[in-house]
C-alpha positions, 0 to 999 in steps of 0.5 A: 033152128026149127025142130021136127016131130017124129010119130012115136012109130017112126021112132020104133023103126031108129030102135035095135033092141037088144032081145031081137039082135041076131048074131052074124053067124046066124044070119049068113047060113046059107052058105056058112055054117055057124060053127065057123064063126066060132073059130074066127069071131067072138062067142056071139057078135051082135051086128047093131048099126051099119052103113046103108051101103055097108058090104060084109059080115054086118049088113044085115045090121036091123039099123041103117045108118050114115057112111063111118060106122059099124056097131056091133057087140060082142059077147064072149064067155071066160076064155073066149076069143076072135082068132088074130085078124087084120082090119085092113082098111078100118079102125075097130074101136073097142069099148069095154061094157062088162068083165075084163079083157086082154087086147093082143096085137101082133103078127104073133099076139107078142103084145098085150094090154089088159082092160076093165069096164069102161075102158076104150081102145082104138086100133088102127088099120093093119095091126093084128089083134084078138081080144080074150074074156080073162074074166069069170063072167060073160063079158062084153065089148063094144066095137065101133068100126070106122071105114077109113076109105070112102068104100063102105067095107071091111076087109078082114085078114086071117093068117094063111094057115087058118084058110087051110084048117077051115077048108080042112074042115067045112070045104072050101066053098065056105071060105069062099063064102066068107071073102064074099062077106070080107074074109080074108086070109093073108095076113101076117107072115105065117 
């Protein structure tokens, strides 16, 4: 097989570096304040990779890649956490940079396992789950969303009840904002 060359400043255009990662809920302002994010995502999610036509929260990722994943991390300080959500149509693939997590899953959070650095997890479409920084330092995780249909989307659930606090709070042209970005909020049985 014949290799190919790539000018160094070609190369610069297939590199996200981390210093430049801007969160989510920083680039969605227009319409939602950041705040809101707080309550549904960890501390900070640093959107790396994206699908060209990825729809939803990370399309703004500074990569493009090909149709299958979604890279992202996410950084949470002690005791921080997503709230429970569904990835209806997704697997979320969890691995361990630094500090020690809880993964918790059920419609309730009834289950729980505890994971270290280095560690890797993948949760299957459809099962709620939050994860928590239960360790003393600023820790991390990366998560790897897969797309399991051939839409490039990723169509998040909250329970119902959370939709009623966000409006509650911030109005609800920012829900509506957040299903336009793939926030949803239907999951579980409140």
């Amino acid at each position: 097989m014949k290799t190919i060359m790539i000018p160094k400043e070609e190369m610069e255009k297939r590199v996200a570096r981390y210093d430049d990662l801007v969160p989510y809920g920083n680039q969605h302002t227009e319409n939602i304040d950041p705040k809101v994010f707080e309550q549904l995502t960890a501390k900070k999610v640093l959107s790396i990779m994206a699908p060209r036509n990825y729809k939803g929260r990370s399309s703004r990722a500074p990569l493009k890649g090909e149709p299958g994943a979604v890279i992202s991390i996410a950084e949470c300080p002690p005791g921080n956490a997503p709230a429970l959500h569904c990835h209806e149509q997704t697997v979320e693939n969890f691995f361990i940079i630094n500090g020690r997590f809880r993964i918790i899953w059920g419609d309730h959070g009834e289950e729980s396992l505890e994971l270290g650095p280095l560690d890797f997890i993948s949760i299957p479409p459809g099962v709620n789950r939050s994860f928590i920084n239960i360790s003393d330092e600023y820790a991390r995780l990366l998560a790897i969303i897969q797309p399991v249909t051939e839409a490039q989307e990723d169509r998040v659930s909250f329970a119902r009840s959370v939709e009623g606090k966000l409006s509650g709070e911030f109005g609800p042209a920012t829900v509506e904002a957040l299903k336009n970005i793939g926030f949803h909020f239907d999951a579980g049985q409140d």
